[in-house]
TIGU-87536 format. One record per atom (N, C-alpha, C): residue in one letter; x, y, z. Coordinates in steps of 0.05 Angstrom, whole numbers, plus 5000, padded with zeros to 4 digits. Layout:
<torfis>
aXYZ...
</torfis>
This chain:
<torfis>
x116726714926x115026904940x112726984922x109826984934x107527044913x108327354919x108027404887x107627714873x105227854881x104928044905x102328134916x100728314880x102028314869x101328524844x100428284822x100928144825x100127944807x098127814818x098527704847x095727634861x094227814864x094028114867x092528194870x092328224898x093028084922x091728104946x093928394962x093128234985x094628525009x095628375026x095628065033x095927935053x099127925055x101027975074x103627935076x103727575068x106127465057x107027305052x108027125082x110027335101x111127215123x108927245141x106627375140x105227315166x101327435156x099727405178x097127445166x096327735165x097827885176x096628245173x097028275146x094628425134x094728495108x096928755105x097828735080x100728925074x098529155056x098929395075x098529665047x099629635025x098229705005x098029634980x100929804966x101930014980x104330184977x106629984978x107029865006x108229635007x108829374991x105929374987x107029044964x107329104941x106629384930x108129494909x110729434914x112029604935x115329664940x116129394942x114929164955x116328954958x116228874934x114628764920x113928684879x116428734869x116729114873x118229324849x120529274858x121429244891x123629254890x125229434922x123029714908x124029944936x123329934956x124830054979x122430065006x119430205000x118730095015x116130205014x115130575023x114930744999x114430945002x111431085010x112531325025x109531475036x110031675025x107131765036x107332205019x107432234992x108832444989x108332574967x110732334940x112432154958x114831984946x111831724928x109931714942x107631474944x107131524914x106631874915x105231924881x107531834862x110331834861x112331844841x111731534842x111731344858x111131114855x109030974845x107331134846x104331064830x104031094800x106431324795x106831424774x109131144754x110231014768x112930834766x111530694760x109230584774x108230304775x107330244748x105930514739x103830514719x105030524693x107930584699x109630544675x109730264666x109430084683x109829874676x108229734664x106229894648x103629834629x104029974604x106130204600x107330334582x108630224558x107730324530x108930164507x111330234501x113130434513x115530574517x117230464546x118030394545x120130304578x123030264575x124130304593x127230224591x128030034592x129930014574x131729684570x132129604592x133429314600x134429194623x135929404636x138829394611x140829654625x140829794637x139229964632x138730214638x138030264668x136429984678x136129934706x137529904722x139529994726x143229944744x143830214753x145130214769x146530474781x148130644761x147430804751x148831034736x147130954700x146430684697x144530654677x142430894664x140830974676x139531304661x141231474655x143531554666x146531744661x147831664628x147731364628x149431324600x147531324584x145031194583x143631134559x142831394547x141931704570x140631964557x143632084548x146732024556x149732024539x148631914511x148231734511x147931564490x145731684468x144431734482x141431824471x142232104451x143532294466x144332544456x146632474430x148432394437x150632294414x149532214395x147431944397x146031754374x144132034364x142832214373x140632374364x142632524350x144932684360x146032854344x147232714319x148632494314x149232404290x146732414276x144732304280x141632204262x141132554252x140732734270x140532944272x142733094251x144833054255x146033194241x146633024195x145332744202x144132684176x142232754163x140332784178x137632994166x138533244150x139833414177x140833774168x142533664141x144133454136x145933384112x143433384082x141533164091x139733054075x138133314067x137633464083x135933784078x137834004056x140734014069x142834164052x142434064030x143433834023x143533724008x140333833977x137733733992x136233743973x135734113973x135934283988x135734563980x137134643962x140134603975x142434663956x141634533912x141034283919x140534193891x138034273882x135434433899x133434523888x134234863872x136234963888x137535223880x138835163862x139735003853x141634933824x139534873799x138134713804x135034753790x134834943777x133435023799x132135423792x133735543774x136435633783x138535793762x139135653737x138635373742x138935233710x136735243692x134535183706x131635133688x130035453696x129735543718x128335733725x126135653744x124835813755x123035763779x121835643775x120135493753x118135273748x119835053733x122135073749x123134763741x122234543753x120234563764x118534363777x116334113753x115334353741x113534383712x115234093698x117434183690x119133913677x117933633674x116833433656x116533283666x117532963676x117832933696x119532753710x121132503692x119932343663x119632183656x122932283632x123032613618x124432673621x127532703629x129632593612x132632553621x134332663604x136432753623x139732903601x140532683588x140732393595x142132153583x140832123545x143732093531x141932123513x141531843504x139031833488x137031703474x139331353468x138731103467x139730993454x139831043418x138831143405x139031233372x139931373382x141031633399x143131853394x145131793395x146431533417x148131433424x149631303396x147931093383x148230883368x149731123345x149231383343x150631643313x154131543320x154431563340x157731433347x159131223334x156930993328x158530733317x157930833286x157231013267x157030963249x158931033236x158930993216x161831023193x161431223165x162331473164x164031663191x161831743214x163331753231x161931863257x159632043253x157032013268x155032173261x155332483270x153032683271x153832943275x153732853301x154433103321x154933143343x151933263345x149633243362x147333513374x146933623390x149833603406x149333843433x149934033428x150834183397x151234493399x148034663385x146434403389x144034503368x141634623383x140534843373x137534893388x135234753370x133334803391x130634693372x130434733348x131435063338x130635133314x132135023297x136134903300x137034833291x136534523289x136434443308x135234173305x132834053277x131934283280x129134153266x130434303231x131434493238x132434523205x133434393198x136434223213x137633953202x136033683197x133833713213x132033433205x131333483182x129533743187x129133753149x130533733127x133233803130x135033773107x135333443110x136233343127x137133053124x134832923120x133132953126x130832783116x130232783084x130533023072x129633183045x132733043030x134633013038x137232943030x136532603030x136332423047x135132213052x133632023025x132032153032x129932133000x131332132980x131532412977x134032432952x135632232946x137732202958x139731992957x138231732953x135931602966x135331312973x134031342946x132831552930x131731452903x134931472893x136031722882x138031642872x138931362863x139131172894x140931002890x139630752876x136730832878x135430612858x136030602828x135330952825x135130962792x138230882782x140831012804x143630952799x143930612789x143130452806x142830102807x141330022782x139730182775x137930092751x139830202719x141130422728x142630542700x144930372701x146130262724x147730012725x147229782703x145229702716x144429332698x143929592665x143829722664x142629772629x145329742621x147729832634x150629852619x152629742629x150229462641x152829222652x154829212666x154129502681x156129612712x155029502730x157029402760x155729312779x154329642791x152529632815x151529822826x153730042834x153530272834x155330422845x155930422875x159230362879x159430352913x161030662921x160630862904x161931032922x160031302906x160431472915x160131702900x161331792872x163331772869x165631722850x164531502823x164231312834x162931102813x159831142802x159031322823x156531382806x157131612792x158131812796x158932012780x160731872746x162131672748x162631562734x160831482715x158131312724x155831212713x155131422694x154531682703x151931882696x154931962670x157831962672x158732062644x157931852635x158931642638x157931352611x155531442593x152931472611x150231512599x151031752581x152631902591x152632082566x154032102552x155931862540x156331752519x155231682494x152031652508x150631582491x148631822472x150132022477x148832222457x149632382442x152932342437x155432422420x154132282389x154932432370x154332362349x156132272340x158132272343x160832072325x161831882353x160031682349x161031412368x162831222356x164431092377x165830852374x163730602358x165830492338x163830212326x163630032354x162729832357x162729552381x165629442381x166129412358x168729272360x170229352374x170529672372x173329862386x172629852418x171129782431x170329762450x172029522466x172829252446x174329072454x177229192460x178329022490x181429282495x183329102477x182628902459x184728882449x184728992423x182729092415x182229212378x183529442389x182929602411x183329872417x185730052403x188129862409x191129862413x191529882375x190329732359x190429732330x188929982324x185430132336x184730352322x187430552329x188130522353x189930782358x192030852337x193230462324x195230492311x194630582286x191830572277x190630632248x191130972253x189831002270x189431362272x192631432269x193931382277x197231502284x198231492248x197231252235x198331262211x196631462196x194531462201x192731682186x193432022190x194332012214x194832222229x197232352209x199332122206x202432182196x201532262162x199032072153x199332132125x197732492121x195932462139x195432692133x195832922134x198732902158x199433222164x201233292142x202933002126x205133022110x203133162067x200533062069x198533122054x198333482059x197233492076x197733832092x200433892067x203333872082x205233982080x205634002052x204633812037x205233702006x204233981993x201933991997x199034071989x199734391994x200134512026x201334752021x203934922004x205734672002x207034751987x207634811954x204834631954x203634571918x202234791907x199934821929x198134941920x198435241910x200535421908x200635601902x200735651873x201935441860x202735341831x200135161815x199534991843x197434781821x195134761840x193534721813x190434681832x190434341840x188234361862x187234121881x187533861867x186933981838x186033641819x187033541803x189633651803x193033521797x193333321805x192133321838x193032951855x191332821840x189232841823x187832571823x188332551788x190632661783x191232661751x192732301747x192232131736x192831831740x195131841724x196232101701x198032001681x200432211698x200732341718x201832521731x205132441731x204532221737x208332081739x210132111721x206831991705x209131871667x210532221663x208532411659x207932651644x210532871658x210432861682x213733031701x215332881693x215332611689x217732411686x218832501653x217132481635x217632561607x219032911603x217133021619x217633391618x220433381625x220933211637x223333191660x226133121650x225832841624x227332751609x227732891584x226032991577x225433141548x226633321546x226333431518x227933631516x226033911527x228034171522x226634331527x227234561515x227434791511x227535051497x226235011470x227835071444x226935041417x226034751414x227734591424x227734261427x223934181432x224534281457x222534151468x218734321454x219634591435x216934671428x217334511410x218834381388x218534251360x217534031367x217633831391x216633651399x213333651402x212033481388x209633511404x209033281424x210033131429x209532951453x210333181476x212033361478x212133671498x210533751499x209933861475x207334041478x205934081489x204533711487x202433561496x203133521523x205233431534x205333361562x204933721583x205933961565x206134161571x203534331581x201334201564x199034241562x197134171586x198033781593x195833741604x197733821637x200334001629x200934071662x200234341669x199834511642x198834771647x196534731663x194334551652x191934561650x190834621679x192134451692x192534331724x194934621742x194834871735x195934981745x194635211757x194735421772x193135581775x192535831751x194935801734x195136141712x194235941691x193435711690x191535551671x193035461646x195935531644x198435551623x200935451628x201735401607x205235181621x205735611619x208235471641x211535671634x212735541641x215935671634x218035641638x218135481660x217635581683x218135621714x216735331723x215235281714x213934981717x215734691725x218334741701x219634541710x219934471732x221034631752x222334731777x219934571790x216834711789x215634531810x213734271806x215134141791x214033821784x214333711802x216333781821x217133551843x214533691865x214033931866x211934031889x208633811881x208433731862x205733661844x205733401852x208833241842x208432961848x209032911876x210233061900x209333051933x206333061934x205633281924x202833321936x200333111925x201632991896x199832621891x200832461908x202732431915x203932141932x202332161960x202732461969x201532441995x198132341996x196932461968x194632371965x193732051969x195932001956x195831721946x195331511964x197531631987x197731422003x196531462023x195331732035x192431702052x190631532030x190631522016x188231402004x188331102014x190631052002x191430752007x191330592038x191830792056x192230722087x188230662096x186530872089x183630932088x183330572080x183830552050x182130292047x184030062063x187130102069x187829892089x186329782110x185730062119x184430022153x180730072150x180830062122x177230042118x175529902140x176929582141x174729442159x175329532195x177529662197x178429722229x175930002228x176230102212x175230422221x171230372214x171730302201x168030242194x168630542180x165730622183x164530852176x166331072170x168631142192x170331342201x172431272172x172431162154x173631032135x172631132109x172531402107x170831482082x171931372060x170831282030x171131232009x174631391993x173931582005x176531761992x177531802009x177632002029x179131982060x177932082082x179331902094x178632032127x177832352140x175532402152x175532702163x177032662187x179732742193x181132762214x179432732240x177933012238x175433072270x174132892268x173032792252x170232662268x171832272274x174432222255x175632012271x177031942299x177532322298x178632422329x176832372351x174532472337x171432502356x170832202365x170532032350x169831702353x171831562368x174331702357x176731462384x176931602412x175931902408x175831982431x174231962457x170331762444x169631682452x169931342468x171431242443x172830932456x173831072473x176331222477x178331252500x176631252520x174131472527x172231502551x170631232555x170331032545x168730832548x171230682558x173530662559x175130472565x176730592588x177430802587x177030832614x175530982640x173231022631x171830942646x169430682664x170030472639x170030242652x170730012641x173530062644x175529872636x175129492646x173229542669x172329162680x170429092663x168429292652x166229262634x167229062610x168529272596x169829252576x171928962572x171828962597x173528622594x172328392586x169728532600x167928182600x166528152574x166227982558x165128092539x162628132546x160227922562x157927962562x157028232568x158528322588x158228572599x159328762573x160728692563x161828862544x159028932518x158228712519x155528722495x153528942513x153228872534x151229022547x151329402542x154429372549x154329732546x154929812516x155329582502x156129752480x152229732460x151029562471x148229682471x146729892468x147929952485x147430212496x147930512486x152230462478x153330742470x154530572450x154230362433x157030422415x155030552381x156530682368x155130802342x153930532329x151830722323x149330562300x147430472324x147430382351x146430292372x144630602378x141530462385x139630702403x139830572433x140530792452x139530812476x136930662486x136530532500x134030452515x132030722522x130430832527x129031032523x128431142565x129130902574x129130952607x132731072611x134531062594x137731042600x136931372604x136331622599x137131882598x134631932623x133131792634x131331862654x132931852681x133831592683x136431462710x138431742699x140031722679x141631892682x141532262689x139232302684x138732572696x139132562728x136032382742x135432392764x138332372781x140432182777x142432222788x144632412775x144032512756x146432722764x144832952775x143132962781x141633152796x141833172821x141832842829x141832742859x144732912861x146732752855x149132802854x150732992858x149233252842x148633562839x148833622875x146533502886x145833702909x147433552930x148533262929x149433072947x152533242954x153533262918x155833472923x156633662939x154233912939x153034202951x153234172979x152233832985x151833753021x153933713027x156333603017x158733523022x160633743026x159733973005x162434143006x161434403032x159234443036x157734553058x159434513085x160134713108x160234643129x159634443151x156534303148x156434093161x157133873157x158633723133x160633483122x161433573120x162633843120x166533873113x167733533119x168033673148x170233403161x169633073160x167233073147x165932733141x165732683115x165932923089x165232883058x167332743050x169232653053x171632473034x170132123041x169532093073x169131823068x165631813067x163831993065x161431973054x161531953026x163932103014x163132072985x164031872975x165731622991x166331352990x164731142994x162531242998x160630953005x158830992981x156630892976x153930832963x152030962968x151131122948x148731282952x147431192976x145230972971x144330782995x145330803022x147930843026x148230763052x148631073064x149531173048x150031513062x146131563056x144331493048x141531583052x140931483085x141931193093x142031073117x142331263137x144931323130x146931473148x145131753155x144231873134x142132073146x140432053159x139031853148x136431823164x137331773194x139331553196x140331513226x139231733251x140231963232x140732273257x136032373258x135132213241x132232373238x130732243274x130932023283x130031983297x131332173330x133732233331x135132303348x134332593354x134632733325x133632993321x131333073328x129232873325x126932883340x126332853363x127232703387x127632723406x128933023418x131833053406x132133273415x130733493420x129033513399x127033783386x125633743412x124533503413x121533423444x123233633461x125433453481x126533533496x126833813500x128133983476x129234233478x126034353470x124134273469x121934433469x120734453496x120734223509x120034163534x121234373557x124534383559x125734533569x125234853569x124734893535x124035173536x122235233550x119735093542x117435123554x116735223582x119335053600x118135263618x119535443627x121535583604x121635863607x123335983623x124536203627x126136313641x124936593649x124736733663x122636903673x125137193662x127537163669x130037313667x131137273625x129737203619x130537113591x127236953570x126337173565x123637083545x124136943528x126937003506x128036863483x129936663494x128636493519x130636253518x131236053494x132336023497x132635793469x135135623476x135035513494x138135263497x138535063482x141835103481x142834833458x141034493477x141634353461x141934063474x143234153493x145634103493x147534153517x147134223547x145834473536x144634633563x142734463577x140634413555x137934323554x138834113580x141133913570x141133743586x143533733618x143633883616x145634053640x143134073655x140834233648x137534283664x138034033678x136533803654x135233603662x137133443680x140133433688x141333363710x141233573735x140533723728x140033993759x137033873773x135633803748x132733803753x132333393770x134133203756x134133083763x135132983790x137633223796x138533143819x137633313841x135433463832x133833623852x131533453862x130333303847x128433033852x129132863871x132632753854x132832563878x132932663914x134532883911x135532933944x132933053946x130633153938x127833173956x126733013959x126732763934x126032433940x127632313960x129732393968x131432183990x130132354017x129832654016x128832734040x126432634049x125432544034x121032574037x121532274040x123132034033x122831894031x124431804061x125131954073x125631884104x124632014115x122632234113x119932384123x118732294158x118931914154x117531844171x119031744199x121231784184x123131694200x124231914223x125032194199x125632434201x123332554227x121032544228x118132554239x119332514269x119532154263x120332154293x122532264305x123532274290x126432384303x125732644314x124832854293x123933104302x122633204318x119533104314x117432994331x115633284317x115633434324x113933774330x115233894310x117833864311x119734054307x120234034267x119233844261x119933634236x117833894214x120134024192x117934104184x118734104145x120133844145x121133784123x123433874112x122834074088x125434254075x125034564087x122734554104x123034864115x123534814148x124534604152x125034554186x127834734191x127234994205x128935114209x131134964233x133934874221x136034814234x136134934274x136535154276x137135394297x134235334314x132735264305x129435254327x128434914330x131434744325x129934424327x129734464360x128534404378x129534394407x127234504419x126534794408x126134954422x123834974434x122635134450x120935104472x118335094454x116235034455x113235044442x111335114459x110135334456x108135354465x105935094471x104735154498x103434904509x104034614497x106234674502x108834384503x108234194531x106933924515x106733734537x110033714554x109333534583x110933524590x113733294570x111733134561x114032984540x115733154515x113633274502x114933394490x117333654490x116633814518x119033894531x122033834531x122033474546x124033324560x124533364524x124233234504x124533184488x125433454469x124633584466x125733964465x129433924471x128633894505x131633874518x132933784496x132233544492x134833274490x135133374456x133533414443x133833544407x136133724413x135533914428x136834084436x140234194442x140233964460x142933834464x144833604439x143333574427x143433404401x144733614381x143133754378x143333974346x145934154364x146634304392x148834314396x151634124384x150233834400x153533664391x153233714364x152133684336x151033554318x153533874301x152834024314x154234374300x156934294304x159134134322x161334054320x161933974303x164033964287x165733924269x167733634263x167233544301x168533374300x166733104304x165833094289x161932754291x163532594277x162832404271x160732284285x161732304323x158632294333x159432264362x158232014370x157331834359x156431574370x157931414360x158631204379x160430914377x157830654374x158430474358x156830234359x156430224388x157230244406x157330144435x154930334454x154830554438x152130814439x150130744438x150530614407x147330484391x146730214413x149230174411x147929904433x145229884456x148030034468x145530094494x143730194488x142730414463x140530504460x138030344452x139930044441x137429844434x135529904410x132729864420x131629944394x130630224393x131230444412x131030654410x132930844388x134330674396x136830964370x135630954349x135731244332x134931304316x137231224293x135231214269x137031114251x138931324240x141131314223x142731464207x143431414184x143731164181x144431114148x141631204129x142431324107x140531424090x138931214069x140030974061x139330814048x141630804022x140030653996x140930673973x138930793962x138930853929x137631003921x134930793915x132430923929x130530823918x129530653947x131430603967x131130443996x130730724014x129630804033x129731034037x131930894068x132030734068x132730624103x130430504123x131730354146x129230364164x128830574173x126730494190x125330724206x127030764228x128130624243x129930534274x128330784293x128330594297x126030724328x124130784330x123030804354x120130914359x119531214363x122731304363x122331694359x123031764385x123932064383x125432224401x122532184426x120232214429x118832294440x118131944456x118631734449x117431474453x120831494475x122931514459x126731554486x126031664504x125331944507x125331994525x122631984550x121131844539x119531744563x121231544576x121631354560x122831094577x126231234589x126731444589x129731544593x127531634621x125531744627x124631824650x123931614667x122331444653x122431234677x124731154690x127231084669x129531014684x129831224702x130131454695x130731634722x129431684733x126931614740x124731594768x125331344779x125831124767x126730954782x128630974801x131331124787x133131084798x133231314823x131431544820x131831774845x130231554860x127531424863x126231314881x127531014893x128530914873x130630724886x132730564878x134830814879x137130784879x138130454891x137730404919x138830244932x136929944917x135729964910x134629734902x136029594874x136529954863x137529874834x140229664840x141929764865x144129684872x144729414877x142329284883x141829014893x141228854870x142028624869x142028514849x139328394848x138328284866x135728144862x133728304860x134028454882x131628724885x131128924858x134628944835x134329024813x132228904794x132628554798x131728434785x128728464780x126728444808x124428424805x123728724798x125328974809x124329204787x123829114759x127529004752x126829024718x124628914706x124228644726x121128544716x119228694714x118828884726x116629014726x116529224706x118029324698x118529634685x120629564666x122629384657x124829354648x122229294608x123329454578x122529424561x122129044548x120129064539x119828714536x118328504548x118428544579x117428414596x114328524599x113128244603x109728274598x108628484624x107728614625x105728754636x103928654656x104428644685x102028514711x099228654697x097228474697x094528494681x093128684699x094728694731x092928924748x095529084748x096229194736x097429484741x096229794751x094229734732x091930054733x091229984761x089529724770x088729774801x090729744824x093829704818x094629784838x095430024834x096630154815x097230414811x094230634834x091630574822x089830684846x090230594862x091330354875x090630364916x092930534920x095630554902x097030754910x096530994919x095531104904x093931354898x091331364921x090931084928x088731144952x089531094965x091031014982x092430954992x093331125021x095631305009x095331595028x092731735033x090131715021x087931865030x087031645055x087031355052x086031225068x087431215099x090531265101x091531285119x090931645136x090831805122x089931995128x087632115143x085231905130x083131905145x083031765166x085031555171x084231335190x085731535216x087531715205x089331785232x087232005236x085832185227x084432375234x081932205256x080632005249x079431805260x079731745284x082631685297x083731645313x083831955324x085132045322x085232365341x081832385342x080132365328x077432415341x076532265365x077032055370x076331825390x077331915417x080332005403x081932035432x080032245441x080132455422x078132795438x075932625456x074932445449x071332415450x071332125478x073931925473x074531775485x072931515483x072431495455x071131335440x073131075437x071530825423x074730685418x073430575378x074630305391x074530225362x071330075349x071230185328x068230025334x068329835336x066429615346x065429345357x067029285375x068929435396x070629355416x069529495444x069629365460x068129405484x071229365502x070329495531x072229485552x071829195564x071728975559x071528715573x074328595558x075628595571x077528385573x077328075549
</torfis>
């Protein structure tokens, strides 16, 4: 059958009287053909069918407008009730903001994060563990940089001049704290005035000086004992009398009383024992202590004798006559400190030549050896002071185990981190607390902000970033993060008629949407709603979602055509074919008759033309006129 709407004409199909234009609408669309005031709702129908909004196929069926504006309400209240979520959501985290950072936590700048720094992170792998900086403020922050930086330095020269006092005394570099402390005694070895010879420096001579001293030791305490017990009777220079033996031995054999004065070989021996006595005179009493005289030569004797034994072991310490106990004490006491304090040295010989270079007696110092050794016991001095301090307490046993060098590392590590911090926790202050002038937050805090502040961004970034979506959905009503919940719906002043219908249906939406028990749409909702349903899923972060749909205000037009369809013709909808060529006409998708607009006007003219023609007629009859160009002839 030709489409009078597509042809354009008026001519009936089954016969030649032309069809009112009302008619070949209704036949086209589907319904009977309406008059009156039913003609305008159809003029109104027709013209829908030029509309960028229309109803799905579905929707064109008996009870079809009933489910889809079901559908419509459920699908709006879930979408609806994601928004009110997406809005909670970013207020609630803009209020956590505020109380964290303060009212210009906005100020912050975005680029800004609580995550800390890769170099803050990296203080964890080091060996010992680096400081912790979340209990620190700016001010503390930046005083620890300065110390560790000023500490830094310190240490990293240290460990040069330490490495360089090394090679002078044929030590490897120092690997702990301990071994350099070790170093800086050695160097001061070298300014004792009674030094070890080179030889004693060898660990196997060592074991023979010790044995020399022990015999020296024995002769001379027994010299002591001789000597105190002598000396009260005889002077000092009895021991070095050479005829002393013969002369007690004779006094001794000889006679004595009358005997021994008539003798002059007595006399004479009597004489040269007075001489050697303290009262400058023999007596009597003398006999008695010849044996005190010849202990106190023997003891002489034989320190003497032990001295030139061990002449070539002792060198110097080897006086001509005898030994000064102290200053041999003084010299082996310096071997002992050279050997053990670096007993590997001492093994090698090369190495062994090197330090004894350096400290063994008769040897001068290199003139750079007391420069290295200051600067590090100086270093050493304050490295100590850092260690025993509160902030290494719990890390100084294995800091003072490594190498100058690497604990300078280890400081510096924290200088880049510390600096960051400082940015950050300046940044934070900056903008201030209106309730607190002397803000000053740890790290910690600082970064507690910058997650309030961050997650205040995102949920107003996830809101704004469905804005357009949100728009349609709302339509009027959409007024971002100040879209009051309680007034989505509501009536608007000089509110088009769309925007009204659309009022309703929000309306009825944000009711279901306050239930407790949602979701209220089933896939089978969205279905039918086609591409009208609004969307709900929010996205991922950074996707905001689609848009889904053309908006509350684009539904419910095409929700009205369906229901003008269906009050104007029901019975058509009912019919399957008659449905059909409606849906063609008005059903979403299907192309648009290129004369729509001019039949929609003959509609619309339609009733005026019949109107006039009947007034026309009742004038003729009054007047008894007929039709024009018709005459009474047969």
């Amino acid at each position: 059958m030709t489409n009078p709407i597509a042809s354009g004409g008026g001519e009936d199909p089954e016969g030649s009287e032309a069809v009112p234009a009302p008619d070949a609408v209704a036949r086209a669309s589907g319904p009977t053909a309406p008059h009156g005031a039913a003609a305008e709702e159809l003029r109104a129908l027709v013209a829908a069918a030029g509309a960028d909004h229309r109803p799905l196929d579905h929707w064109l069926a008996p009870g079809g407008p009933e489910a889809a504006e079901d559908a419509a309400v459920r699908v709006t209240a879930d979408a609806l009730r994601a928004f009110l979520a997406r809005r909670a959501e970013a207020l609630a985290a803009r209020e956590r903001a505020a109380a964290a950072a303060g009212p210009r936590w906005s100020a912050l700048p975005p680029a800004l994060t609580g995550r800390p720094p890769a170099a803050e992170q990296a203080l964890a792998a080091l060996r010992p563990e680096g400081l912790g900086l979340a209990p620190l403020t700016r001010a503390r922050a930046a005083d620890l940089a300065r110390g560790l930086s000023g500490l830094a330095v310190h240490l990293e020269k240290a460990d040069a001049r330490a490495s360089a006092l090394a090679a002078l005394l044929g030590r490897d570099a120092p690997r702990s704290t301990r071994e350099a402390e070790e170093l800086v005694s050695l160097a001061g070895l070298a300014a004792g005035p009674h030094r070890a010879p080179e030889h004693w420096l060898d660990p196997e001579v060592l074991p023979r000086v010790r044995a020399a001293r022990a015999d020296l030791a024995d002769a001379t305490r027994r010299l002591a004992e001789s000597e105190a017990a002598a000396t009260a009777t005889f002077r000092p220079e009895i021991v070095t009398l050479p005829e002393l033996p013969d002369v007690a031995r004779r006094l001794t054999e000889g006679a004595r009383g009358l005997g021994g004065t008539l003798s002059g070989t007595v006399r004479a021996d009597r004489r040269i024992i007075g001489a050697f006595t303290t009262a400058g005179t023999w007596r009597r009493d003398l006999y008695d202590k010849l044996p005190l005289a010849l202990a106190w030569s023997a003891a002489h004797e034989r320190l003497r004798s032990l001295v030139r034994a061990h002449g070539a072991l002792l060198g110097r310490y080897a006086a001509p006559e005898l030994a000064d106990p102290a200053v041999l004490d003084a010299a082996l006491g310096h071997a002992e400190a050279l050997h053990r304090l670096a007993p590997d040295t001492l093994a090698d010989p090369r190495r062994r030549g090197l330090l004894a270079g350096q400290l063994a007696d008769g040897r001068t110092p290199a003139p750079e050896l007391t420069g290295h050794a200051a600067a590090v016991r100086d270093a050493l001095a304050d490295w100590r002071g850092v260690l025993r301090g509160p902030l290494l307490a719990d890390r100084a046993e294995e800091l003072a185990g490594q190498p100058l060098g690497r604990a300078a590392r280890w400081a510096s590590a924290h200088l880049a981190p510390l600096a960051a911090a400082a940015e950050l926790l300046g940044a934070v202050a900056a903008v201030g607390r209106d309730d607190d002038p002397a803000y000053a937050p740890t790290l910690e805090e600082a970064r507690t902000v910058l997650d309030a502040v961050r997650e205040a961004r995102r949920a107003t970034g996830a809101l704004d970033a469905r804005a357009g979506a949100d728009r349609l959905l709302l339509g009027p009503w959409y007024q971002g993060l100040d879209t009051e919940p309680s007034g989505i719906g509501a009536p608007l002043p000089d509110a088009t008629p769309g925007q009204a219908a659309a009022g309703e249906l929000l309306a009825r939406a944000r009711d279901l949407a306050a239930r407790a028990d949602g979701p209220h749409a089933e896939d089978r909702h969205r279905e039918l709603l086609g591409r009208y349903a609004p969307d709900v899923a929010p996205g991922t972060d950074g996707d905001p979602g689609t848009a889904g749909g053309p908006g509350t205000l684009a539904l419910c037009r095409a929700l009205d055509i369906a229901r003008t369809a269906e009050r104007l013709a029901p019975d058509a909808l009912a019919d399957p074919e008659r449905r059909a060529r409606l849906a063609g006409l008005l059903a979403d998708g299907r192309p648009a008759p290129r004369d729509v607009p001019r039949q929609a006007g003959e509609i619309r003219a339609e009733p005026s033309a019949r109107r006039r023609g009947a007034q026309g007629g009742r004038r003729r009859a009054r007047t008894g006129g007929g039709r024009p160009g018709t005459t009474g002839h047969g």
